[in-house]
SEVOMI-30422 format. One record per residue (C-alpha): residue number from 1; z, y, x; residue in one letter. Coordinates in Angstrom, 3 decimals. Layout:
> NUM, Z, Y, X, A
...
END
This chain:
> 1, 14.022, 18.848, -2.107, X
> 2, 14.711, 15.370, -0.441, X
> 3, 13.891, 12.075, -1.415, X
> 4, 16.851, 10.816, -3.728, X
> 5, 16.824, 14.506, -4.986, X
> 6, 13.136, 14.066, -6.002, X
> 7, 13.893, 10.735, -7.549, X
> 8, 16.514, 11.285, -9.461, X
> 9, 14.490, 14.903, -10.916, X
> 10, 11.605, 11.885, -11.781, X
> 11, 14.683, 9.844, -13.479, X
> 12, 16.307, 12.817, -15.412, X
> 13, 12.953, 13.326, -16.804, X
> 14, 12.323, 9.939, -17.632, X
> 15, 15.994, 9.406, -19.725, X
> 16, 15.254, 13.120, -21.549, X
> 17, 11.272, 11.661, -22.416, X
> 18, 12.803, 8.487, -23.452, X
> 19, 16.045, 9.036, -24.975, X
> 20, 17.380, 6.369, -22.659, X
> 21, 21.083, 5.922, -21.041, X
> 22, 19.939, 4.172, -17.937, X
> 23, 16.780, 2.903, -16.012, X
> 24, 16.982, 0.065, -13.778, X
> 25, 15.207, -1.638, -10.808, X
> 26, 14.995, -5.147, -9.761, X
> 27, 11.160, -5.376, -8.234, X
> 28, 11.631, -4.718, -4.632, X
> 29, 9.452, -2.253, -4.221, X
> 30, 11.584, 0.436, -6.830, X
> 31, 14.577, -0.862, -5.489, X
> 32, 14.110, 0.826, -2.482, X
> 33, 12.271, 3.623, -3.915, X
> 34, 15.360, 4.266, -5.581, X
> 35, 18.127, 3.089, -3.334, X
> 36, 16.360, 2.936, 0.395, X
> 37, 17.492, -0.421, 0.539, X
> 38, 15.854, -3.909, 0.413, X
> 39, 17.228, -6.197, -2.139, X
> 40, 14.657, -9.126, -0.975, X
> 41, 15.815, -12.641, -0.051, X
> 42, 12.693, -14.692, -0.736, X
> 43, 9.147, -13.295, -0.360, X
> 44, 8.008, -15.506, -3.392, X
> 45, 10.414, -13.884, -5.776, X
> 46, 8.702, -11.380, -8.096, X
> 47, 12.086, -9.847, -8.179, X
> 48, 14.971, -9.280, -5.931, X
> 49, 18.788, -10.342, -5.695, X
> 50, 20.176, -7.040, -6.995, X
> 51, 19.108, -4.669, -9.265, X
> 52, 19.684, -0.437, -9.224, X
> 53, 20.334, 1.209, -12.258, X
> 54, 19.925, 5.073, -12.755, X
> 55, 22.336, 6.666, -15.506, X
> 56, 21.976, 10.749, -15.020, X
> 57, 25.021, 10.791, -13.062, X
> 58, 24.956, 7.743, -10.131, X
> 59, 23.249, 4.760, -9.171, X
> 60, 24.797, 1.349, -9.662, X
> 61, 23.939, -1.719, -7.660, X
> 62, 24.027, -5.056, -9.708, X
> 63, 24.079, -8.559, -7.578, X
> 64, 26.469, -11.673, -6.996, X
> 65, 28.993, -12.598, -4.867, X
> 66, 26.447, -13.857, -2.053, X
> 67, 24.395, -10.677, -1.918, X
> 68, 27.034, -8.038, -2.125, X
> 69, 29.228, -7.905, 1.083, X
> 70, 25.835, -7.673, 3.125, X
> 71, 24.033, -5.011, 0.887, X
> 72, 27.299, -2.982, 0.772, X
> 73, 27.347, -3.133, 4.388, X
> 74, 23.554, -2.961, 5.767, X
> 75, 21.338, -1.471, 2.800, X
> 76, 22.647, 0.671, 0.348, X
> 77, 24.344, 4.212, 0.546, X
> 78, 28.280, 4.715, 0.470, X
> 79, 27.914, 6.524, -3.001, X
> 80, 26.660, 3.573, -4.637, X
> 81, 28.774, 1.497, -7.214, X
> 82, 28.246, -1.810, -6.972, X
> 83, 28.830, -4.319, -9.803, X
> 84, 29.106, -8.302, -8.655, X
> 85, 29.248, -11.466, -10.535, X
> 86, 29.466, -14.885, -9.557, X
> 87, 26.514, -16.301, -8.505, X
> 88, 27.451, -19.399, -10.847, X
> 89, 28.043, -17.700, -13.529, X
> 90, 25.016, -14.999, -14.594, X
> 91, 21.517, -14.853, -13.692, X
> 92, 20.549, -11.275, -12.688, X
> 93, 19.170, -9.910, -15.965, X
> 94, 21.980, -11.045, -17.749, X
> 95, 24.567, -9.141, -14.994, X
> 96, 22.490, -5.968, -16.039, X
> 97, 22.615, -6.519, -19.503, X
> 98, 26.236, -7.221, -19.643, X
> 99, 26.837, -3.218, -17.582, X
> 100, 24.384, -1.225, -18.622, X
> 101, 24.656, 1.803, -21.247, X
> 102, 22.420, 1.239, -24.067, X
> 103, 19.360, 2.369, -24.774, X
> 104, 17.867, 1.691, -21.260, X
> 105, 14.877, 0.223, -19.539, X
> 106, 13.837, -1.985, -16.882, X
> 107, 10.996, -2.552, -14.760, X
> 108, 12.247, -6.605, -14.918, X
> 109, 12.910, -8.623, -18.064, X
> 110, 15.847, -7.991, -18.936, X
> 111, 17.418, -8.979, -22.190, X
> 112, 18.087, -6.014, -25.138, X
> 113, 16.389, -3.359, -22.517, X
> 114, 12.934, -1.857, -22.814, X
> 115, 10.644, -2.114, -20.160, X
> 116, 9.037, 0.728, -18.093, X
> 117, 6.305, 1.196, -15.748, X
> 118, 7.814, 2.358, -12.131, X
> 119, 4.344, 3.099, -10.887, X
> 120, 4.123, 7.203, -11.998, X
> 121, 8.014, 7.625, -10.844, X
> 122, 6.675, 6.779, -7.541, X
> 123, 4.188, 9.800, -7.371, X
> 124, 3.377, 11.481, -5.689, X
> 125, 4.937, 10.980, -2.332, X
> 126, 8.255, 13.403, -1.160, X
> 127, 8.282, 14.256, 2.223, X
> 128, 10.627, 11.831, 3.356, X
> 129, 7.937, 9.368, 2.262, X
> 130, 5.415, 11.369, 4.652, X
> 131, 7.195, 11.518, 7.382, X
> 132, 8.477, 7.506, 7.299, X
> 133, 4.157, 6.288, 6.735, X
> 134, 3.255, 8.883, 10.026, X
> 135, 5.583, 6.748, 11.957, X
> 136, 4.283, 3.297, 9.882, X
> 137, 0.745, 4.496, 10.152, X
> 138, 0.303, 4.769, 13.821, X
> 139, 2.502, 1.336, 15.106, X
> 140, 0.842, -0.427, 12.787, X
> 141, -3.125, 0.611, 13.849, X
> 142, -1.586, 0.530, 17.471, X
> 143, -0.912, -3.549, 17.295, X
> 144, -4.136, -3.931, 15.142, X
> 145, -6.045, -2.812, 17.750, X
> 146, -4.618, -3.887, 20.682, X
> 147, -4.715, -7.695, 19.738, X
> 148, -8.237, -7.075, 18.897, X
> 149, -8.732, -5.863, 21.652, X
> 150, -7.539, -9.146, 23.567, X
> 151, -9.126, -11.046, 21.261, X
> 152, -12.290, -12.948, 22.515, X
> 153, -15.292, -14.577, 20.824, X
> 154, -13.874, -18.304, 21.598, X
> 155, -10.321, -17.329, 19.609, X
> 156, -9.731, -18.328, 16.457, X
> 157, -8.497, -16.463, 13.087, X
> 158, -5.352, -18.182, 12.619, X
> 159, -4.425, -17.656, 16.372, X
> 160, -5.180, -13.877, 16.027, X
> 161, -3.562, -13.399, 12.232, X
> 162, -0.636, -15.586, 13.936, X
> 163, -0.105, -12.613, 17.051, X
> 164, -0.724, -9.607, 14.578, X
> 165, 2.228, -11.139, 12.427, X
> 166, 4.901, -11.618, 15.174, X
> 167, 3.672, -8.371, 16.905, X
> 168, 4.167, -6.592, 13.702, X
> 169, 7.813, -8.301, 12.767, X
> 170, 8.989, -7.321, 16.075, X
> 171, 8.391, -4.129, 15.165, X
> 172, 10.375, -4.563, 11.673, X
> 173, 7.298, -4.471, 9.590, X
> 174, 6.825, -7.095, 7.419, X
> 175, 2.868, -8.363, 6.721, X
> 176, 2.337, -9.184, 2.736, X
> 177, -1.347, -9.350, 3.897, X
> 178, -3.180, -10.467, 7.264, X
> 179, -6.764, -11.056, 6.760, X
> 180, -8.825, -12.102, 10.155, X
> 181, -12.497, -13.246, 9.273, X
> 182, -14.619, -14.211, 12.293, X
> 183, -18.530, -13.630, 11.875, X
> 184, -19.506, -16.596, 9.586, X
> 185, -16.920, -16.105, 7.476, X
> 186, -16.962, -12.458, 6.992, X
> 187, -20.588, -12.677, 6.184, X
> 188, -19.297, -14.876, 3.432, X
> 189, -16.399, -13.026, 1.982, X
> 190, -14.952, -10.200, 0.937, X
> 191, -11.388, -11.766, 1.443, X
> 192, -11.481, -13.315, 4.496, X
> 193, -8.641, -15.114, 4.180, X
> 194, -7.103, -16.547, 8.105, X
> 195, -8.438, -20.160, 8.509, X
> 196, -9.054, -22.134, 11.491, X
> 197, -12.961, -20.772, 12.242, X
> 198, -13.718, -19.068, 15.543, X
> 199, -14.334, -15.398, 15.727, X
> 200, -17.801, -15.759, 16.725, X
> 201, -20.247, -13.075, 16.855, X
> 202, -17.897, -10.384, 15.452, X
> 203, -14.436, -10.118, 13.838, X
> 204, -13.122, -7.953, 10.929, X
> 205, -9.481, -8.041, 10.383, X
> 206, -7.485, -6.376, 7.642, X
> 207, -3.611, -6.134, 7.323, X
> 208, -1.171, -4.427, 4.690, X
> 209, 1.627, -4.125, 6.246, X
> 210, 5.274, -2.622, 5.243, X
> 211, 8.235, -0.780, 6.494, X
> 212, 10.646, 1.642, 4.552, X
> 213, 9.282, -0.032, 1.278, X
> 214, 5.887, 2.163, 2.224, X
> 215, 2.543, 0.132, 2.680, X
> 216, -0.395, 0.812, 5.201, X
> 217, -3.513, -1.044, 4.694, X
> 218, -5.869, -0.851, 7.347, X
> 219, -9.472, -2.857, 8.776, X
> 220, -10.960, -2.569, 12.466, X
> 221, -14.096, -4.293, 13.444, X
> 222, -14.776, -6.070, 16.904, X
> 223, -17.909, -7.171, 18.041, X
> 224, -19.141, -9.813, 21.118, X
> 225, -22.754, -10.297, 20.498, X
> 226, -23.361, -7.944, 17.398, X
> 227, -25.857, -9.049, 14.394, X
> 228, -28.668, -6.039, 14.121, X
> 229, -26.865, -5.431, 10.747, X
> 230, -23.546, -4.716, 11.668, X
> 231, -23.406, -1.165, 12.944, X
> 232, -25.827, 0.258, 9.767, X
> 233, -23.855, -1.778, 7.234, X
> 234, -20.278, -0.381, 8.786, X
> 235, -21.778, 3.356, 8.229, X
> 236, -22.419, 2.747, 4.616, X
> 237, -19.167, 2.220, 4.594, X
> 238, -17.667, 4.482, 6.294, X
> 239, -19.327, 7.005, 4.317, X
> 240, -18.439, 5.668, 0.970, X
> 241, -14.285, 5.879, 2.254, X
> 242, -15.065, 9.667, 3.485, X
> 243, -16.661, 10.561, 0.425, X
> 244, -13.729, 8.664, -1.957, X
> 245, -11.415, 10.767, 0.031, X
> 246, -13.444, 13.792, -0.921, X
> 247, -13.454, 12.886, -3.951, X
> 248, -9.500, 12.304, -3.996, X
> 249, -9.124, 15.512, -2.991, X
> 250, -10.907, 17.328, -5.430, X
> 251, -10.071, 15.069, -8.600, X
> 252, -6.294, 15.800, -7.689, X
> 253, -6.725, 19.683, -7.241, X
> 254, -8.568, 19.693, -10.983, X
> 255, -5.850, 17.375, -11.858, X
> 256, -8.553, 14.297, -13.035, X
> 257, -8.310, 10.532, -12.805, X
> 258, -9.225, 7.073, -10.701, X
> 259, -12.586, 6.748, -12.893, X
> 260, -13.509, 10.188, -11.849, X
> 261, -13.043, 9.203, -8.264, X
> 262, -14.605, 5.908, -8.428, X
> 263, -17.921, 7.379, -10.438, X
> 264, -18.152, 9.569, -7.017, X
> 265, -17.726, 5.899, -5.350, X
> 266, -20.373, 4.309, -7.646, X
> 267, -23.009, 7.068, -7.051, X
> 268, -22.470, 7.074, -2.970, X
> 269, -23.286, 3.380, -2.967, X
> 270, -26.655, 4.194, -4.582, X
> 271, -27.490, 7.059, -2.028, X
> 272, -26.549, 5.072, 0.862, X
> 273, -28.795, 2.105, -0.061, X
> 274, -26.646, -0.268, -1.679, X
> 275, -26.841, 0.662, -5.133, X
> 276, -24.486, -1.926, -7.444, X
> 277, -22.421, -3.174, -3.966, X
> 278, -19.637, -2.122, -5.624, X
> 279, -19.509, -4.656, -7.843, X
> 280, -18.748, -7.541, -4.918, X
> 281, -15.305, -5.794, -3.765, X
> 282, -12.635, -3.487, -5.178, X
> 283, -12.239, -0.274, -3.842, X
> 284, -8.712, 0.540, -2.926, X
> 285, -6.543, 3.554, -4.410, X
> 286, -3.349, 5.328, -4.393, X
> 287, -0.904, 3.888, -1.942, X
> 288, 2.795, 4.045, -1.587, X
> 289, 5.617, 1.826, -2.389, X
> 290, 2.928, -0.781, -3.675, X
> 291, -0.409, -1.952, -1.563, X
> 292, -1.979, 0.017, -4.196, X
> 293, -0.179, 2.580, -6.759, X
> 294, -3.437, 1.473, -8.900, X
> 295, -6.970, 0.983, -8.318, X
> 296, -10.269, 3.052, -8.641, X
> 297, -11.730, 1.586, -11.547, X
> 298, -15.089, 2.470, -14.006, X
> 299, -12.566, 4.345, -16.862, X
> 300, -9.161, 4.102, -14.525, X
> 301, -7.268, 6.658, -16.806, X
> 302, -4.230, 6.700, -13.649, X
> 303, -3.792, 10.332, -13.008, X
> 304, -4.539, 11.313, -9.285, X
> 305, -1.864, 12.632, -7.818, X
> 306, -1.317, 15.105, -4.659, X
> 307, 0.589, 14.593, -1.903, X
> 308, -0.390, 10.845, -2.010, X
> 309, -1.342, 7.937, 0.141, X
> 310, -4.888, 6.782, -0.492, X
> 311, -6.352, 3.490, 1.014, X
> 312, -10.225, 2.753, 0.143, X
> 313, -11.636, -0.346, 1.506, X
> 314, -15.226, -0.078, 0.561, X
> 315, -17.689, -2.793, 2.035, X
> 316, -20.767, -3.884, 2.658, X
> 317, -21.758, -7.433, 2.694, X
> 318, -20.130, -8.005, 6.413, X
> 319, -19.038, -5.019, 6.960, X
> 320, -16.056, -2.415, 5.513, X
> 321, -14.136, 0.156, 6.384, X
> 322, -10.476, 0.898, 5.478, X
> 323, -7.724, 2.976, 6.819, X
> 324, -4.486, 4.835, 5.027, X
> 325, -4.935, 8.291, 4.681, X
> 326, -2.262, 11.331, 3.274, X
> 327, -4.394, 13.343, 0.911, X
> 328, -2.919, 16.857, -0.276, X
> 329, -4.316, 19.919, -1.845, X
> 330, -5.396, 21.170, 1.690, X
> 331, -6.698, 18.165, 3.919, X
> 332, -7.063, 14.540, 4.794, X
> 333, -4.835, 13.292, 7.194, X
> 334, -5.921, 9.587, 8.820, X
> 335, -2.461, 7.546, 8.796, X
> 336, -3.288, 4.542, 10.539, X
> 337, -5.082, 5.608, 14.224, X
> 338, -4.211, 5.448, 17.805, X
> 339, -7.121, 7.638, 19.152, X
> 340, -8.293, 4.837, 21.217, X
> 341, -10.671, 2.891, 19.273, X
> 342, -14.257, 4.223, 18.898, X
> 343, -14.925, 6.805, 16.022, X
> 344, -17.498, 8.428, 14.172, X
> 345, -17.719, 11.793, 12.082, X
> 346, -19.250, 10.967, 9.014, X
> 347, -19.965, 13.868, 6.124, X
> 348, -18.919, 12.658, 2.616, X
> 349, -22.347, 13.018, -0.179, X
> 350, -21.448, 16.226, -1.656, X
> 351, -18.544, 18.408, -1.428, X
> 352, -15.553, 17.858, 1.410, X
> 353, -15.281, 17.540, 4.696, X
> 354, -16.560, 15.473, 7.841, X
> 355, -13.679, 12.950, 8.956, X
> 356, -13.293, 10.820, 12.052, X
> 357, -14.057, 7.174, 11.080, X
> 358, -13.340, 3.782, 13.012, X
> 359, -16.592, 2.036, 13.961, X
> 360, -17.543, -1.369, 15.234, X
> 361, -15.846, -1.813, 18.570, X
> 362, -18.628, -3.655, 20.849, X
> 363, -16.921, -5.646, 23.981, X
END
């Protein structure tokens, strides 16, 4: 089955559970879940300039006069219908409104229309999906590391965050999140966010970055004149992220939830010595079409799903680990690596098994 067959198997499902006529999309990360196409303008918006509706038969595109030519031409398939308006004369929930079939849903505000919640539709992952975050996975550790490793101890965040960014557009893949945290200030913070500090001692930078509407999160550590800490604190992380995977893994076969996976989190914290850390920094979770699908939380009912993306970001006061990672019923595959940045095998605390994780480069 391919991707829009999956989908629209998801929808039919959806309109039969719901007794609806139509579904439609306007946040830009279902729009292209649904469509493959981007419907975003500005970055700021919370939704797009079009929205895709889903009726059991077709998809239908709704947008103004502006948006239309180009999303006809550049972004959406030749089977689509597309509905315009004037751009003077409806606001986009209102365009839907006016078209759609009733009873339907939205994952936007639209007037007369129930809402829905995209995020299950979106899981897990088809193969399509897979294929499209290999090919995300590797650029996007391959320009991570390499301005890292250019980077020196006299550099500052904002000039580093500034060259991941324009190496990454370059590349066609936007950044939603570039994080670069020299020494002082990763000591500090868990969110490290790009200022105007030197790097220092050591540097952690973290990115989320997006192509094909998928997201890769990822973290690498670089080091000039290493505090004592720094390696130790890095390995309690690392093995809290093998062992979430681990846990991933086995929570999706029995078909369980986030809280089971993050009370395997909570417990590995406590045998590696930092009993409670948790509590300073979220965790990460499913990833897909969203930075994260949802979150490992104490009592996260989400269901865990298989094949998925999964992106932990545990840490340690100074220290994390983080990479993207395709979890099915049979293995772990690491997403987001180049093979030439300095790893460890680290055995999760219980059952699963030993992964390849990125330690501290030292220069």
């Amino acid at each position: 089955m391919d991707h829009r067959d999956a989908v629209r198997e998801r929808l039919d499902a959806l309109l039969a559970d719901r007794g609806l006529e139509a579904v439609w999309f306007g946040t830009p990360t279902s729009f292209r879940w649904l469509t493959g196409g981007n419907n975003v303008v500005s970055r700021d918006a919370p939704v797009g300039v079009a929205a895709a509706g889903y009726d059991g038969d077709g998809i239908t595109v709704v947008t103004d006069n502006i948006e239309a030519p180009r999303l006809v031409d550049e972004e959406l398939a030749a089977d689509v219908t597309v509905e315009r308006v004037d751009w003077y004369e409806s606001g986009l929930a209102e365009a839907v409104a006016s078209v759609s079939p009733t009873p339907a849903a939205a994952d936007f505000d639209v007037p007369g229309l129930d809402s829905v919640d995209p995020t299950p539709l979106r899981q897990p992952m088809t193969d399509e999906d897979i294929e499209n975050y290999r090919s995300l996975g590797g650029e996007v550790a391959d320009i991570l590391e390499s301005v890292l490793r250019e980077a020196g101890s006299g550099d500052r965040e904002r000039g580093v965050g500034g060259r991941l960014r324009d190496r990454l557009f370059a590349r066609g893949i936007e950044s939603p999140v570039v994080l670069v945290g020299g020494g002082e200030r990763a000591r500090q913070y868990r969110h490290y966010t790009t200022g105007d500090s030197e790097l220092g001692d050591y540097a952690l930078a973290s990115i989320t970055a997006v192509r094909d509407g998928l997201h890769a999160s990822i973290s690498r550590t670089v080091a000039f004149d290493a505090p004592e800490w720094l390696d130790d604190r890095t390995a309690a992380a690392m093995r809290v992220e093998t062992s979430a995977l681990a846990a991933t893994r086995r929570v999706g076969r029995e078909g369980g939830t986030a809280g089971d996976v993050f009370d395997a989190i909570e417990d590995v914290y406590a045998e590696v010595g930092f009993d409670g850390e948790w509590r300073n920094h979220h965790q990460g979770g499913a990833a897909g079409y969203a930075g994260r699908e949802w979150f490992a939380t104490p009592n996260g009912e989400e269901a865990v799903r298989l094949p998925m993306a999964y992106a932990y970001n545990p840490t340690v006061q100074g220290a994390k680990s983080e990479d993207t990672h395709l979890v099915t019923e049979d293995d772990v595959e690491l997403l987001t690596a180049t093979g030439d940045w300095p790893t460890e095998t680290v055995e999760p605390v219980g059952d699963g098994s030993a992964l390849e994780r990125h330690a501290v480069l030292h220069r």
